[in-house]
PyMOL commands that place a pseudoatom at each C-alpha (Angstrom):
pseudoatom trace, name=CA, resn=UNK, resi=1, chain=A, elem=C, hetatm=0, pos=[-6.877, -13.889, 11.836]
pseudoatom trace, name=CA, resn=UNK, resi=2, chain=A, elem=C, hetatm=0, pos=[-5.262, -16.951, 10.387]
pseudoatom trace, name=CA, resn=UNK, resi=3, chain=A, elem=C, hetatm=0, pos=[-5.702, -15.565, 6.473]
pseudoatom trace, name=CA, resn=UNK, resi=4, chain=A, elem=C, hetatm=0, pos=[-3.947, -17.680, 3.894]
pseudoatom trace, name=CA, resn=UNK, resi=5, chain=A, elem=C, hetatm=0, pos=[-4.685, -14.689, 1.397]
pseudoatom trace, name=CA, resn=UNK, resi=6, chain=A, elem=C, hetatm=0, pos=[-2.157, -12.949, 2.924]
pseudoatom trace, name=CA, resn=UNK, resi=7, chain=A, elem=C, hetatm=0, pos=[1.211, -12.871, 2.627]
pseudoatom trace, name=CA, resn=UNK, resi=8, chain=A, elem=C, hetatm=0, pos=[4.215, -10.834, 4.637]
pseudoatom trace, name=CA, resn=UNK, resi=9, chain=A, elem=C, hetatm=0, pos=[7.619, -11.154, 2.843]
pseudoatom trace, name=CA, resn=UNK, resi=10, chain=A, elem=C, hetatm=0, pos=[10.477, -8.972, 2.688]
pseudoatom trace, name=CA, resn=UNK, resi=11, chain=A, elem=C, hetatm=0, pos=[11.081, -8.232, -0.770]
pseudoatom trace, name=CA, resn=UNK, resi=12, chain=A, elem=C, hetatm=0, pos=[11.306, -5.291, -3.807]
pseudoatom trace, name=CA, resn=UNK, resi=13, chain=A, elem=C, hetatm=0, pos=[7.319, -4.189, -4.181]
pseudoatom trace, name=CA, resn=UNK, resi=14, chain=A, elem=C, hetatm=0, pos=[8.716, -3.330, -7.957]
pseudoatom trace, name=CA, resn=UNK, resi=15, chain=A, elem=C, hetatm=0, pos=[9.473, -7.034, -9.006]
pseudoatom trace, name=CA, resn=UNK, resi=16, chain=A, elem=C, hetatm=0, pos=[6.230, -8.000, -7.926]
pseudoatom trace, name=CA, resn=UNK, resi=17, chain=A, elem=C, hetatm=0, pos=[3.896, -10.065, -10.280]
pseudoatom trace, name=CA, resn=UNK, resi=18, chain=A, elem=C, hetatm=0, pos=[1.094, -9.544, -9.325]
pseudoatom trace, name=CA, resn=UNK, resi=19, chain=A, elem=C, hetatm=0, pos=[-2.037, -7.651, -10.763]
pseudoatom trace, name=CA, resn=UNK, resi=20, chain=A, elem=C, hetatm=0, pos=[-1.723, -4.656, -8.780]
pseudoatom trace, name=CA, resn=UNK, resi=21, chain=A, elem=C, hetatm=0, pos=[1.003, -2.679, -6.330]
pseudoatom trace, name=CA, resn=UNK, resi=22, chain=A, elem=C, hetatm=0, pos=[0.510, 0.241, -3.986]
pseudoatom trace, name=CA, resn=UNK, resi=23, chain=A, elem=C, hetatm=0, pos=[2.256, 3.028, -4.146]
pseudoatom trace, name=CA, resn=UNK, resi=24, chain=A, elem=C, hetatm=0, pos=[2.953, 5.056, -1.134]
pseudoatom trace, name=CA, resn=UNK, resi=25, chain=A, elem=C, hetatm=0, pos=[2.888, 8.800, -2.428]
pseudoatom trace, name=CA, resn=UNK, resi=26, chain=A, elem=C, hetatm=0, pos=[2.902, 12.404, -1.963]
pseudoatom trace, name=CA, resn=UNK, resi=27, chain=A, elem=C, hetatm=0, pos=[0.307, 14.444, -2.710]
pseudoatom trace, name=CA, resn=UNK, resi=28, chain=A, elem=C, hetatm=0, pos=[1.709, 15.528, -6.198]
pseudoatom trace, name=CA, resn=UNK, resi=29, chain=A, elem=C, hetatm=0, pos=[1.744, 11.934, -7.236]
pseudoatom trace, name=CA, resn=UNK, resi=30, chain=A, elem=C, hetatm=0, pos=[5.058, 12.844, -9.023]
pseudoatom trace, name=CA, resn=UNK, resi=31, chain=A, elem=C, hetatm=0, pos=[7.191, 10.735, -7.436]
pseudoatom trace, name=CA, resn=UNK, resi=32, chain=A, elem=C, hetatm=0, pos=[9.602, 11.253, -4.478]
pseudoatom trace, name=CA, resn=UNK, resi=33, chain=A, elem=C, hetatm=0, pos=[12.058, 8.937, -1.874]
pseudoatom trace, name=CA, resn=UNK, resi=34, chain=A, elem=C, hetatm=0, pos=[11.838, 5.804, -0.589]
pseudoatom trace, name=CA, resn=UNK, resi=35, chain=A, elem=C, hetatm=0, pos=[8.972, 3.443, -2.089]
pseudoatom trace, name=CA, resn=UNK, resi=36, chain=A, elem=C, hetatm=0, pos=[7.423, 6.114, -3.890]
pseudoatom trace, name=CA, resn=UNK, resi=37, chain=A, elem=C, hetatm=0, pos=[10.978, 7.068, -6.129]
pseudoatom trace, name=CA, resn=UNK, resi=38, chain=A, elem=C, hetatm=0, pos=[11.492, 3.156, -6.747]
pseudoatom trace, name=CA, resn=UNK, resi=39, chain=A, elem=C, hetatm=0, pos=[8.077, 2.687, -7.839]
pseudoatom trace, name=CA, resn=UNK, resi=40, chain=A, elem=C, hetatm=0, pos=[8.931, 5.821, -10.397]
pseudoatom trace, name=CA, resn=UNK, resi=41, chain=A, elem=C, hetatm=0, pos=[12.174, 4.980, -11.419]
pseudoatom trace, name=CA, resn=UNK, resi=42, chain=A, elem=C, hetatm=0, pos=[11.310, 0.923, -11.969]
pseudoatom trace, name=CA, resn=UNK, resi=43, chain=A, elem=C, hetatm=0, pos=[7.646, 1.844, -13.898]
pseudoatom trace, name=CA, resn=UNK, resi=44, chain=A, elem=C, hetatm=0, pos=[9.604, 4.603, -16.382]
pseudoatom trace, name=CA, resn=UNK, resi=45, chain=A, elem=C, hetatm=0, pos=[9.001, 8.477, -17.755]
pseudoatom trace, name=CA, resn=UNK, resi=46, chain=A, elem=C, hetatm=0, pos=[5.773, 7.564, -18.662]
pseudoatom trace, name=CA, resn=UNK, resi=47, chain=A, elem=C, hetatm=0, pos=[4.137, 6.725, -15.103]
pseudoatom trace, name=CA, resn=UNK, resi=48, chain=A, elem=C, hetatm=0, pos=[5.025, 10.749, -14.399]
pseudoatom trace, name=CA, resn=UNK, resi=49, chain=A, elem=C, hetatm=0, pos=[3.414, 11.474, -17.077]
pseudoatom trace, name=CA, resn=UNK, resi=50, chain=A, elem=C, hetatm=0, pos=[-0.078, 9.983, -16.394]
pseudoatom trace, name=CA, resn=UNK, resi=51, chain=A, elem=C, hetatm=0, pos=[0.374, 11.272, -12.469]
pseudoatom trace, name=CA, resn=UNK, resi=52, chain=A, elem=C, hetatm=0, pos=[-0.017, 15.082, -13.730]
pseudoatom trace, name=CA, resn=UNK, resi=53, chain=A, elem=C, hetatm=0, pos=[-3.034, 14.325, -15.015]
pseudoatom trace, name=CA, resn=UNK, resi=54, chain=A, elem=C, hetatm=0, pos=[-4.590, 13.195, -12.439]
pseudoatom trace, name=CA, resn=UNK, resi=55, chain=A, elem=C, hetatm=0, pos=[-3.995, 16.538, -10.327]
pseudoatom trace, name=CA, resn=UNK, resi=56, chain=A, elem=C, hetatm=0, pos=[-2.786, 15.253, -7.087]
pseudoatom trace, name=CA, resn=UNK, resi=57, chain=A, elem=C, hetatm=0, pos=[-3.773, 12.869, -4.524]
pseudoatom trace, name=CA, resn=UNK, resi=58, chain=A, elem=C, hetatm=0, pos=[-5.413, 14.051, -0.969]
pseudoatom trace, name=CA, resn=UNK, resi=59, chain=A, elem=C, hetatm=0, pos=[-4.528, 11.855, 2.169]
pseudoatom trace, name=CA, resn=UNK, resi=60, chain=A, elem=C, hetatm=0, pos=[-6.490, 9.098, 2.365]
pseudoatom trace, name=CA, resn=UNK, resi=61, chain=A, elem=C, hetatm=0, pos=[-7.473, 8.622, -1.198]
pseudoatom trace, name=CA, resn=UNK, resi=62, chain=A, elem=C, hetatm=0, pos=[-6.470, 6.740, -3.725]
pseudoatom trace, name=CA, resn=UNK, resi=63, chain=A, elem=C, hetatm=0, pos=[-5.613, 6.851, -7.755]
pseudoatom trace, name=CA, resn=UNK, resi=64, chain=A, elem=C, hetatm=0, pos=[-4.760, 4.223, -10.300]
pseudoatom trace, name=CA, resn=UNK, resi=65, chain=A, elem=C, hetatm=0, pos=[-2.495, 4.096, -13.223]
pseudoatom trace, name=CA, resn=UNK, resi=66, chain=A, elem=C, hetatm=0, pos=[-0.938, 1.621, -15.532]
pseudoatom trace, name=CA, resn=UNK, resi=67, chain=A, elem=C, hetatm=0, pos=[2.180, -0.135, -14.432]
pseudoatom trace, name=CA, resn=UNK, resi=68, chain=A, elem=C, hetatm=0, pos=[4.125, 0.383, -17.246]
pseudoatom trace, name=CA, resn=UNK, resi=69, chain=A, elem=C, hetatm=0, pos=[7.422, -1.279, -17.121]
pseudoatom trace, name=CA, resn=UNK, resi=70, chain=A, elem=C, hetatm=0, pos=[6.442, -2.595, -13.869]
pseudoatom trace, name=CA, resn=UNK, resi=71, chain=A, elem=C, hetatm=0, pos=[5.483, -6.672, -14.005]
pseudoatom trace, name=CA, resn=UNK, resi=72, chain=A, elem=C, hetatm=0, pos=[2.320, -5.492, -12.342]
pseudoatom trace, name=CA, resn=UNK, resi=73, chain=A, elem=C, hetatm=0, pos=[-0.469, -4.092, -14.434]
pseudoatom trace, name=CA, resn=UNK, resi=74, chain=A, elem=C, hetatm=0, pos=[-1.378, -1.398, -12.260]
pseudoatom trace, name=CA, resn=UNK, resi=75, chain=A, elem=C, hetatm=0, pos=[0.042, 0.409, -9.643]
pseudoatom trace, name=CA, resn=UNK, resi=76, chain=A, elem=C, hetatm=0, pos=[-2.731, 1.970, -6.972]
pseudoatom trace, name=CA, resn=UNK, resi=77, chain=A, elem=C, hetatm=0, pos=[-1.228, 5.400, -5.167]
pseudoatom trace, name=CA, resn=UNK, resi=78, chain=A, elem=C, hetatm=0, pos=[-2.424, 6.544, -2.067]
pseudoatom trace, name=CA, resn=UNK, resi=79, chain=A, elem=C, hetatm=0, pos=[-1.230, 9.581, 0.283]
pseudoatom trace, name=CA, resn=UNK, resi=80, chain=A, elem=C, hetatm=0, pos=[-0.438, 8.342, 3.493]
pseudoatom trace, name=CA, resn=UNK, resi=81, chain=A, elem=C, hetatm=0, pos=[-0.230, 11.147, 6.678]
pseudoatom trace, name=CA, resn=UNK, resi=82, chain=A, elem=C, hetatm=0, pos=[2.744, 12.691, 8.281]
pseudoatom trace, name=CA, resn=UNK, resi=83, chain=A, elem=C, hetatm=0, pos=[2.566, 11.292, 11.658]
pseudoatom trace, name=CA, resn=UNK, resi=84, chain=A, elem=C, hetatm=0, pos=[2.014, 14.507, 13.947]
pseudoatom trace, name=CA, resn=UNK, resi=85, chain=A, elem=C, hetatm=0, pos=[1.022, 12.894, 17.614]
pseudoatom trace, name=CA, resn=UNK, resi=86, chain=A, elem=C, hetatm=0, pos=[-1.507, 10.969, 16.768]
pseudoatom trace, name=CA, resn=UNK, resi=87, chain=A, elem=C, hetatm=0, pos=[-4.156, 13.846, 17.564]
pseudoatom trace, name=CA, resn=UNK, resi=88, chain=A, elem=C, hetatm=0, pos=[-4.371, 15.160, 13.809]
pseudoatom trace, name=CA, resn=UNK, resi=89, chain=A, elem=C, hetatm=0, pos=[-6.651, 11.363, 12.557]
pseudoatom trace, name=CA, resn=UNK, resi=90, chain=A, elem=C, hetatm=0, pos=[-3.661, 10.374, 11.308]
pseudoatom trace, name=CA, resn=UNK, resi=91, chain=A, elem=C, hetatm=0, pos=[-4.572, 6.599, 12.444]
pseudoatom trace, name=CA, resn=UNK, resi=92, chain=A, elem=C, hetatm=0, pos=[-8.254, 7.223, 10.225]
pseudoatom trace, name=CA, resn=UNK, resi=93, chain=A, elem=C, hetatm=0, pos=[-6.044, 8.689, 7.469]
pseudoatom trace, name=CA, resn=UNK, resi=94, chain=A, elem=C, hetatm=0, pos=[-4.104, 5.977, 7.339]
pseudoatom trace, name=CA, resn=UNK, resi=95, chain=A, elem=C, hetatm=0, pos=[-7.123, 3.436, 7.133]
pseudoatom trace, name=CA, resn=UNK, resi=96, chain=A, elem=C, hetatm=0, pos=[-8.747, 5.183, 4.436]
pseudoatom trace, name=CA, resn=UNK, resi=97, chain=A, elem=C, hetatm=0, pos=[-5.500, 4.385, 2.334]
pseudoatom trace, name=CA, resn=UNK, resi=98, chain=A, elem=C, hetatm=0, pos=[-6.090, 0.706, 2.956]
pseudoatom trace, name=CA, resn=UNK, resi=99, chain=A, elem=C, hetatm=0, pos=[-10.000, 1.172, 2.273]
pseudoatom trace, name=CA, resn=UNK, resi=100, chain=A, elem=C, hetatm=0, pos=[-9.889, 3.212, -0.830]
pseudoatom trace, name=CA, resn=UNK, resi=101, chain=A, elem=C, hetatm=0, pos=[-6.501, 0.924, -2.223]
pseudoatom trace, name=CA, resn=UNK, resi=102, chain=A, elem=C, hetatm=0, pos=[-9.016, -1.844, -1.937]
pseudoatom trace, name=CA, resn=UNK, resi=103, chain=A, elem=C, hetatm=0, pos=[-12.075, -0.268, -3.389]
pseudoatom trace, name=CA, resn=UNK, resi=104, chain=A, elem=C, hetatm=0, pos=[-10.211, 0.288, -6.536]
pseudoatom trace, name=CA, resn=UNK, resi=105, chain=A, elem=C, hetatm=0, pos=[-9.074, -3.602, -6.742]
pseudoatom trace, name=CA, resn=UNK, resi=106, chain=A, elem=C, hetatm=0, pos=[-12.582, -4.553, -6.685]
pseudoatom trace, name=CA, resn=UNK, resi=107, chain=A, elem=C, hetatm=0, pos=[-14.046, -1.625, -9.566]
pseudoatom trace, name=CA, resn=UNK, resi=108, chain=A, elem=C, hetatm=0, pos=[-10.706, -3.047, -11.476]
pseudoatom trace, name=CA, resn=UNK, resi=109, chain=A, elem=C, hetatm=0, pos=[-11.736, -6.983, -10.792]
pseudoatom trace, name=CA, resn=UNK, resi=110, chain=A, elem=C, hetatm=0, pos=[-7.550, -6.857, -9.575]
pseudoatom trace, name=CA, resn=UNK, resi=111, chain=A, elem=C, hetatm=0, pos=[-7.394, -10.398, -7.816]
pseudoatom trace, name=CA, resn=UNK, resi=112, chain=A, elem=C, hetatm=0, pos=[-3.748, -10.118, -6.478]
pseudoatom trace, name=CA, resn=UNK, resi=113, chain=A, elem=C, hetatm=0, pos=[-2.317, -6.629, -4.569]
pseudoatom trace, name=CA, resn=UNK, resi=114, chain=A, elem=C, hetatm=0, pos=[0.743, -6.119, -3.112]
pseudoatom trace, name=CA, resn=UNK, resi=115, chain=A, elem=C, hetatm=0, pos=[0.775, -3.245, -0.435]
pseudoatom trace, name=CA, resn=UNK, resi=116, chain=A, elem=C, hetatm=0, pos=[4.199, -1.466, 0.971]
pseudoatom trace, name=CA, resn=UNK, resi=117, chain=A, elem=C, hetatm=0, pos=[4.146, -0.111, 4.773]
pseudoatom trace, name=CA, resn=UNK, resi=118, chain=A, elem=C, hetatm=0, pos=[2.281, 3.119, 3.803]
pseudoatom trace, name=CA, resn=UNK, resi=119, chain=A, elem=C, hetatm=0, pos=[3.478, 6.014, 5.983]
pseudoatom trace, name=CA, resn=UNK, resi=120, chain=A, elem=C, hetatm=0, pos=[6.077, 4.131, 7.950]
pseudoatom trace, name=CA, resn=UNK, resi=121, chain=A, elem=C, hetatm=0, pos=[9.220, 5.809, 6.303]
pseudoatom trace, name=CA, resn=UNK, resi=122, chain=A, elem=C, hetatm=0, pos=[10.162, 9.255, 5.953]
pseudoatom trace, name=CA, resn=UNK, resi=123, chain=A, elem=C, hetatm=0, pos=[6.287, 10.399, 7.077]
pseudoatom trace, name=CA, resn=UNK, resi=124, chain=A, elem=C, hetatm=0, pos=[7.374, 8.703, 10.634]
pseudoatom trace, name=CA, resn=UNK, resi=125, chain=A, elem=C, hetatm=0, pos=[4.304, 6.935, 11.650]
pseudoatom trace, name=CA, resn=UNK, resi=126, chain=A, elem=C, hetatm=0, pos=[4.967, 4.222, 14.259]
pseudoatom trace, name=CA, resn=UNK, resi=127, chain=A, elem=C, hetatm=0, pos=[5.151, 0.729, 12.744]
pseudoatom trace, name=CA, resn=UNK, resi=128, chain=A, elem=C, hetatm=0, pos=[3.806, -1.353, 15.147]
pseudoatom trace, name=CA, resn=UNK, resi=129, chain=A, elem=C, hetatm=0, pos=[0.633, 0.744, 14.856]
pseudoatom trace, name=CA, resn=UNK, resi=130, chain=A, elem=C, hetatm=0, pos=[0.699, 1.059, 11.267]
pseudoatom trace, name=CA, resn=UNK, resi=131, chain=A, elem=C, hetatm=0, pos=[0.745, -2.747, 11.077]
pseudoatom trace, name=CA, resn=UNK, resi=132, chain=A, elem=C, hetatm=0, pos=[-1.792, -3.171, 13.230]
pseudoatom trace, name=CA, resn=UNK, resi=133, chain=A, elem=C, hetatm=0, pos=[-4.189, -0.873, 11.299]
pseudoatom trace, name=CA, resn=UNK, resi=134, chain=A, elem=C, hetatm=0, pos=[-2.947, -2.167, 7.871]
pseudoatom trace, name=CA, resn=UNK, resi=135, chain=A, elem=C, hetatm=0, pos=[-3.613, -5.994, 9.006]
pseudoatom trace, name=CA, resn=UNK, resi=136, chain=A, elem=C, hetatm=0, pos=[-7.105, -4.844, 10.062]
pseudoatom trace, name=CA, resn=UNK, resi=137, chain=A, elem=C, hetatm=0, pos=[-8.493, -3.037, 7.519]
pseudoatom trace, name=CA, resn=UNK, resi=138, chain=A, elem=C, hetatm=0, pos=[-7.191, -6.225, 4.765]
pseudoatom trace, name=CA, resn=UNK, resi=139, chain=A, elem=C, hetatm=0, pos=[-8.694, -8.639, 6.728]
pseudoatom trace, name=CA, resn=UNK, resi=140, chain=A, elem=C, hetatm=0, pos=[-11.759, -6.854, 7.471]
pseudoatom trace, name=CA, resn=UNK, resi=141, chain=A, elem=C, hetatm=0, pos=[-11.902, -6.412, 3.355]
pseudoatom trace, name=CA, resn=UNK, resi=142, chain=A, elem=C, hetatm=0, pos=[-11.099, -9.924, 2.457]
pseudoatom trace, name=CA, resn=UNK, resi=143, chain=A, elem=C, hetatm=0, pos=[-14.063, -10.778, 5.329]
pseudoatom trace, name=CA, resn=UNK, resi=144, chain=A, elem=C, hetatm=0, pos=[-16.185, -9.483, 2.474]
pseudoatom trace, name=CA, resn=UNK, resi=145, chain=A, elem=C, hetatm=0, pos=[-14.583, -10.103, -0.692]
pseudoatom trace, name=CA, resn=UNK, resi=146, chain=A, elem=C, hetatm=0, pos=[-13.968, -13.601, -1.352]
pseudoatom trace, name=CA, resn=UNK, resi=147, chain=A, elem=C, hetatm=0, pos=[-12.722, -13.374, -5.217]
pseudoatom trace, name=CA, resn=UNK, resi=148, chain=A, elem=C, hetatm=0, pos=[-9.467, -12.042, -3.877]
pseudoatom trace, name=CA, resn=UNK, resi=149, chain=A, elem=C, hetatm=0, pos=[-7.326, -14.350, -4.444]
pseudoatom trace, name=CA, resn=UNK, resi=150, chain=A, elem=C, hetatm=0, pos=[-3.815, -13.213, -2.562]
pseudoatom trace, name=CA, resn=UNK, resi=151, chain=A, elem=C, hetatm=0, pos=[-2.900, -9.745, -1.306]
pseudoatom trace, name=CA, resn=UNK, resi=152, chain=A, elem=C, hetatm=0, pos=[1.148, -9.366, 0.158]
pseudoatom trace, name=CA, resn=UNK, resi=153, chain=A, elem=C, hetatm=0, pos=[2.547, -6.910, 2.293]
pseudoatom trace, name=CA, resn=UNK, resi=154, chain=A, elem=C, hetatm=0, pos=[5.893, -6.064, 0.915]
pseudoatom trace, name=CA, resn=UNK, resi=155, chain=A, elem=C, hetatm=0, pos=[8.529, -5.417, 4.031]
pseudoatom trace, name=CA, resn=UNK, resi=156, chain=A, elem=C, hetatm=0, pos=[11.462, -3.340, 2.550]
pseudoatom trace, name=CA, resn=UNK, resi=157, chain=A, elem=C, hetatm=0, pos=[13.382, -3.998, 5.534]
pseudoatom trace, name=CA, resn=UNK, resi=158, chain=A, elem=C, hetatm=0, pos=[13.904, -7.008, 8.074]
pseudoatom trace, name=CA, resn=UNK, resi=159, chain=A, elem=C, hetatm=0, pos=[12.837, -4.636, 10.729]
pseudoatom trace, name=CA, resn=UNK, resi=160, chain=A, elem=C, hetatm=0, pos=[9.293, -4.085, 9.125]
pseudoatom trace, name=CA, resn=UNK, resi=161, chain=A, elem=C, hetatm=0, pos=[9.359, -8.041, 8.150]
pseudoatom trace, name=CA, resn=UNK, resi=162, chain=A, elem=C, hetatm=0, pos=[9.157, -8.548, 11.843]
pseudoatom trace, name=CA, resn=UNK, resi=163, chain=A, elem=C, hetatm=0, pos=[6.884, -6.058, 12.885]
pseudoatom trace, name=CA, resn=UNK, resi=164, chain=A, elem=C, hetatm=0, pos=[4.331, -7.207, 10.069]
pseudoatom trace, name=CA, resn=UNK, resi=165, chain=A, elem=C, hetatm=0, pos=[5.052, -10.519, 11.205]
pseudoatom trace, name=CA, resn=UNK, resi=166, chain=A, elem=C, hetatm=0, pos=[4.611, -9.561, 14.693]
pseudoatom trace, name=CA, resn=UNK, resi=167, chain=A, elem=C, hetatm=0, pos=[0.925, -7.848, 14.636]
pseudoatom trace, name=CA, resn=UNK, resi=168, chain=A, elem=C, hetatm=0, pos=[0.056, -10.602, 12.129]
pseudoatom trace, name=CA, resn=UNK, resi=169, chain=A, elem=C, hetatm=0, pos=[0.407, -13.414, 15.225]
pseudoatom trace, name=CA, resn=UNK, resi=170, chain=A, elem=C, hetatm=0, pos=[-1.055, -11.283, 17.779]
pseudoatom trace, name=CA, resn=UNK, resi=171, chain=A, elem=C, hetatm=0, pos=[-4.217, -10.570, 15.343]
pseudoatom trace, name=CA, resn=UNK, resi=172, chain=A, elem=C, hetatm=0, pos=[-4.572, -14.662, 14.657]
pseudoatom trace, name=CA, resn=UNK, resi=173, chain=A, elem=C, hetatm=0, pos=[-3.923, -15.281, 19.088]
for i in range(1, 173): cmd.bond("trace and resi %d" % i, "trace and resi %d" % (i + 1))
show_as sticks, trace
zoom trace
């Protein structure tokens, strides 16, 4: 899977330059902890303001805004699931975040994307796994989309970093 178009650092997803970040939110796309309240707080009053109107955000899907004080232009928010098991599709759900993050970068010609781990904090979904189906469904998109030029996976912690790091060398064995 040896992909130079992507990158794993450990890093702040809001000091990203790059055309595009991913926002892992709730279903009210009105902010909340972790990634989500960063990506809020960093962006400014008006990124709440352009989430109500878009009525919410169902698991899986995905909805774009402007970045606003962010250095990226956009900012792409997708609901990721509450881990429950693993008997409730959570590991579909969690694909479809990828998928439908991406679709939007290509109807918004976004070249560069930075993604946090989606799901992985307070909705408990097991890392390792989440990597695993993160690093698949970005390689399987940049399989078929050659104008991207770079996408990153954003590690908040060194933990994740290692993880991310972890799948990613397994993937290219």
């Amino acid at each position: 899977m040896n992909d130079p178009r992507i990158t794993i650092m450990q890093g702040d997803i809001t000091k990203m330059e790059v055309d595009a970040i991913v926002n892992a939110a709730n279903q009210t796309l009105l902010g909340g902890g972790g990634v989500d309240g960063a990506i809020h707080r960093a962006a400014g009053p008006e990124l709440k303001e352009e989430c109500r109107s878009l009525g919410g955000c169902k698991t899986g899907e995905a909805k774009l805004t402007r970045g606003y004080q962010l250095p990226a232009r956009y900012i792409i928010h997708t609901v990721g699931p509450i881990w429950k098991g693993g008997q409730h599709n959570e590991d579909q759900l969690l694909a479809q975040c990828y998928r439908n993050s991406l679709k939007i970068t290509l109807a918004k010609k976004i070249s560069t994307l930075a993604f946090p781990s989606i799901s992985t904090g307070a909705y408990g979904f097991p890392l390792e796994r989440a990597c695993r189906i993160a690093l698949q469904e970005v390689k399987a998109f940049l399989d078929q989309n050659p104008g991207i030029k770079q996408i990153y996976f954003v590690c908040f912690s060194e933990k994740d970093l290692k993880k991310y790091q972890e799948a990613f060398q397994t993937m290219s064995a």
